[in-house]
C-alpha positions in Angstrom: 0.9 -31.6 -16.6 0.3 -29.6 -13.3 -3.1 -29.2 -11.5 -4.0 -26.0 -12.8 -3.6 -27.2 -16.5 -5.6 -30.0 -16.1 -8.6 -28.3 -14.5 -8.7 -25.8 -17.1 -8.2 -28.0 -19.9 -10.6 -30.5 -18.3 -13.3 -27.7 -17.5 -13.2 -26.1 -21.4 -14.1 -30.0 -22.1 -17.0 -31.0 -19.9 -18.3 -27.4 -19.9 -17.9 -25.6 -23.3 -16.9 -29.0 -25.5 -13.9 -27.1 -26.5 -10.9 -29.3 -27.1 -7.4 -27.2 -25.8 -4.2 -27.3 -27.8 -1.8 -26.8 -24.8 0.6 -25.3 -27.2 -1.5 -22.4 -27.5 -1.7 -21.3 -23.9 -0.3 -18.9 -22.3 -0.2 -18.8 -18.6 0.3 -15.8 -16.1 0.4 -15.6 -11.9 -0.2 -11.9 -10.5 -0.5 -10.9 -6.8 -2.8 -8.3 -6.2 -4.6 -6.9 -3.1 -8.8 -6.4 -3.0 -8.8 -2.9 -3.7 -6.7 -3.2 -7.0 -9.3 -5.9 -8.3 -11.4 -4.7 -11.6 -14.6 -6.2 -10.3 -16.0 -7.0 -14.3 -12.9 -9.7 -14.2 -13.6 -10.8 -10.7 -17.0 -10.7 -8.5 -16.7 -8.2 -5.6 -19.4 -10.7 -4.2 -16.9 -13.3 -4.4 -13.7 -11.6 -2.7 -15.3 -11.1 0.8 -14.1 -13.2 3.4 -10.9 -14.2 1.0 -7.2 -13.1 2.1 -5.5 -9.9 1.2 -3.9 -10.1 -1.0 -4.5 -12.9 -3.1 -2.4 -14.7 -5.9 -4.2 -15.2 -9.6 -3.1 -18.1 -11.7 -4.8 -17.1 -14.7 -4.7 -19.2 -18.0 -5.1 -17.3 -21.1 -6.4 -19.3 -24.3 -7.3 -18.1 -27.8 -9.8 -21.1 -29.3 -10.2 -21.7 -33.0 -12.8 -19.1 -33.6 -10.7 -16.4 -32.1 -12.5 -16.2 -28.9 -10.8 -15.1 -25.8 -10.4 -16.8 -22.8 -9.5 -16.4 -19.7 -9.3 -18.9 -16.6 -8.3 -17.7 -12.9 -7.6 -19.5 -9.9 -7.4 -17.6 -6.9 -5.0 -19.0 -4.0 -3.2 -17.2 -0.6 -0.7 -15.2 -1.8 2.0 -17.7 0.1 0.2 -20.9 -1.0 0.1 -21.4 -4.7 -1.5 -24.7 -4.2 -4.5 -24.1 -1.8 -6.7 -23.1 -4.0 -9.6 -21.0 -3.0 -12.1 -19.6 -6.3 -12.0 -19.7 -9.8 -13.8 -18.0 -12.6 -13.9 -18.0 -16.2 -13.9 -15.2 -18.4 -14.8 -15.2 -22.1 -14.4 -12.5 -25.0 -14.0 -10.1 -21.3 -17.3 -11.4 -19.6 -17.5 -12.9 -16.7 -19.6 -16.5 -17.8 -19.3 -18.8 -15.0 -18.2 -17.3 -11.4 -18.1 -20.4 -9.3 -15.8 -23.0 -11.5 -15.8 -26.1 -9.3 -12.3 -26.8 -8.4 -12.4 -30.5 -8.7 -11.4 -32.7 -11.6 -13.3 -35.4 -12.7 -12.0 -38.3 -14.1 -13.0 -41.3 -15.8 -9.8 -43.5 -14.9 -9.1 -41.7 -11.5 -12.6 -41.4 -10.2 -12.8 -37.6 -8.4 -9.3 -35.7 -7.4 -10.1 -32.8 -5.1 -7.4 -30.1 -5.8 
């Protein structure tokens, strides 16, 4: 499982108790400078002083009640791994703007990504 799954799946865990079935994800990367940004899916706030353009790694996920959502990691458009913000988006609201982009672990301590 790649870095990007397990932060997501890790996150929806520790944040909304919401077990994943990886099965049911679906998983997107779009490049896209500032100005194209719709700024209800991602803080205007948040995009200053971040490169343009900017690669989204966005993780969509449909839970067991049928709610929507949506998980985006924003990286340099050259450097799919340096990851720089992420937010996460439920049912098309923005609910938590400043997802920290570390996984925690019980067996591996703290793995900075």
């Amino acid at each position: 499982m790649n870095g990007k799954t397990e932060l997501f799946i890790s996150y929806m865990k520790k944040t909304h108790n919401i077990k994943v079935n990886i099965d049911k994800v679906i998983f997107e990367g779009l490049s896209m400078f500032q100005t194209e940004i719709d700024e209800n899916i991602f803080p205007v706030k948040v995009l200053k002083g971040l490169p343009d353009p900017l690669l989204f790694l966005t993780t969509v996920y449909m839970d067991q009640n049928e709610q929507e959502w949506i998980f985006c990691i924003v990286t340099e458009i050259d450097i799919a791994d340096k990851w720089l913000h992420a937010v996460c988006i439920k049912n098309g609201e923005i609910i938590d703007e400043n997802v920290p982009l570390v996984l925690r672990s019980m067996v591996d301590g703290i793995k900075q990504m």
